[in-house]
Every structure is written in structure tokens, then in C-alpha cells.
C-alpha positions in Angstrom: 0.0 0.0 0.0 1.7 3.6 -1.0 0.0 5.1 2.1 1.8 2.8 4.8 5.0 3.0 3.0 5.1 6.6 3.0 3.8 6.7 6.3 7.0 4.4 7.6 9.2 6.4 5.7 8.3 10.0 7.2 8.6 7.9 11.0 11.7 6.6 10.0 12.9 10.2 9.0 11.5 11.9 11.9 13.4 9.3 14.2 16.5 10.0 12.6 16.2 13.3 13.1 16.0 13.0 16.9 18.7 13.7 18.7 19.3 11.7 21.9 19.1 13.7 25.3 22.8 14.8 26.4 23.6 15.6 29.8 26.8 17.3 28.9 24.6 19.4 26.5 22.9 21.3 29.8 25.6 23.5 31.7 24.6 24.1 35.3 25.1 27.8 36.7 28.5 28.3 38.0 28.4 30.6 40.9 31.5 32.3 41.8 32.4 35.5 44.7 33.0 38.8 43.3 36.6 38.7 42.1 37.1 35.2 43.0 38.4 32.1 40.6 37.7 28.4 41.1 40.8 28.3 43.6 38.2 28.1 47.1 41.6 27.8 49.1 41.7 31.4 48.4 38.4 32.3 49.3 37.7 34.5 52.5 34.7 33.7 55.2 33.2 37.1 53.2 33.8 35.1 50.0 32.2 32.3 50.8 29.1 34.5 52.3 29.0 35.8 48.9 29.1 32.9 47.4 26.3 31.2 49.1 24.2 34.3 48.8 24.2 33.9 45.0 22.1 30.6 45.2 20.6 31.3 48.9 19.5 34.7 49.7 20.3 35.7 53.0 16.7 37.3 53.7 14.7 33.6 53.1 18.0 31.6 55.5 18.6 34.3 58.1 19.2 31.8 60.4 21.6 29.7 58.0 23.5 33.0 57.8 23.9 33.7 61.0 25.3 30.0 62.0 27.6 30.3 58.8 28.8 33.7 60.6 29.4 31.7 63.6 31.4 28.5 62.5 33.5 31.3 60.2 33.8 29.1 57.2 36.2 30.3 54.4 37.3 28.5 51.7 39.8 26.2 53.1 36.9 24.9 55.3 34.7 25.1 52.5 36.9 22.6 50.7 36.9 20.2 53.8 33.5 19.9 54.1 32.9 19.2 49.8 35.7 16.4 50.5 34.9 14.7 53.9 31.2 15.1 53.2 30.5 15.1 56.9 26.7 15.1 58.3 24.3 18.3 58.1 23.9 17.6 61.8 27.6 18.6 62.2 26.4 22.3 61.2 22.9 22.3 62.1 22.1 23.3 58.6 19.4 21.9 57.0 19.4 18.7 55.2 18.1 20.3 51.9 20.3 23.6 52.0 23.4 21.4 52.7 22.9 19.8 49.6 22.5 22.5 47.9 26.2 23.9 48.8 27.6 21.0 48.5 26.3 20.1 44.7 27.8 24.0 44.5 31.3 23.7 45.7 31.1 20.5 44.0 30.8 22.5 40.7 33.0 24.8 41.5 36.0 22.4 42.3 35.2 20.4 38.9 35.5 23.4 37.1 39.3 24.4 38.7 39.7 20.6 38.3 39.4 21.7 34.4 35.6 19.9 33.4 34.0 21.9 31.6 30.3 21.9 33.8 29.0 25.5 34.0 28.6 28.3 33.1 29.7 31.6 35.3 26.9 33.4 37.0 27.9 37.0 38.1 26.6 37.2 41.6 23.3 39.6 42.4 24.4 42.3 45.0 23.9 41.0 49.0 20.1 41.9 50.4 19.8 45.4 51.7 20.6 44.0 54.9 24.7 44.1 54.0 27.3 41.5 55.1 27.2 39.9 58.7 30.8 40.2 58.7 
């Protein structure tokens, strides 16, 4: 029947056009401090306030903030925590938001580890509230 062959022609076309769904296709936002690199080592407890305020503001996880103000984490600690992957208890953060930084720094530390996963994000300016340090 010239129907059903056409028919299974245009399907077969239309499946070869399909391209398969890439993971490596989709970059991830890459969220650095204000005139910071990859290099976390580097980074200050204000840089890493920064940092975490570009995927967490500071208004909606006051109380995150202030315990991150409190345990003084810069970027050497930063690092420790993405590599011993120790318990959200440890911090009293919340499960959910230490996830978050870690699939962050995670990023981050790929990306000075030279894979290409991201894309820079220039930070939004802190809340109105200014730095806790």
C-alpha cells in the first residue's frame, strides 16, 4: 500500500532526526564571589558569604547565615566539608540547604579541576541588609 510506505518512511525520518538527550549538552550555573576564581583555598569567610548568597539569599535563610557567621567558614573549610562530606547535623544546617552547597562547591571544584560543567553566573548584589561580617 503507497500510504503505509510513505507513512513508515516519514517515521523513519522523523526518528533519525531525533537527537538523543545529552547531559553534557545542559551546563549548570556556575556561581562564583566577586573577584574570585575556582581556587576556594583562596576564598575568605566574606567570599564564601557571597558565594552562598548567590544561590541562597540571606533574607529567606537568616538563620543559616547567622550559624555560617558563627562557625567562620572560608574557603579552606569550605573545601573540607565538599571532601569529607560530613553530616548536616555537624552544622545544624538543613538537610536540603546542605545539599545545595555541596552540589555547588562540588561544581566549582570540577570546574578548577578543568571539566567543563557550567557556566559563570555573576553574583546579584547582597540583600539590603549588607554583610554579617
Amino acid at each position: 500500500m503507497p500510504g503505509s510506505e510513505r507513512g513508515s518512511s516519514l517515521e523513519a525520518r522523523a526518528g533519525s532526526m531525533e537527537k538523543p538527550f545529552d547531559a553534557d549538552m545542559v551546563k549548570r550555573p556556575l556561581y562564583l564571589p566577586p573577584g574570585r576564581d575556582t581556587d576556594m583555598r583562596k576564598w575568605s569567610k566574606q567570599d564564601v558569604y557571597r558565594w552562598l548568597s548567590c544561590f541562597l539569599k540571606p533574607a529567606n535563610y537568616q538563620d543559616f547565615f547567622v550559624t555560617v557567621r558563627k562557625l567562620e567558614i572560608d574557603g579552606d573549610v569550605l573545601l573540607t566539608i565538599l571532601e569529607r562530606r560530613p553530616s548536616h547535623l555537624t552544622f545544624g544546617i538543613p538537610e536540603g540547604v546542605f545539599e545545595m552547597i555541596i552540589k555547588n562547591a562540588d561544581s566549582v571544584q570540577r570546574k578548577h579541576n578543568g571539566e567543563d560543567i557550567g557556566i559563570y553566573i555573576k553574583p546579584e548584589p547582597l540583600d539590603d541588609d549588607g554583610p554579617y561580617f
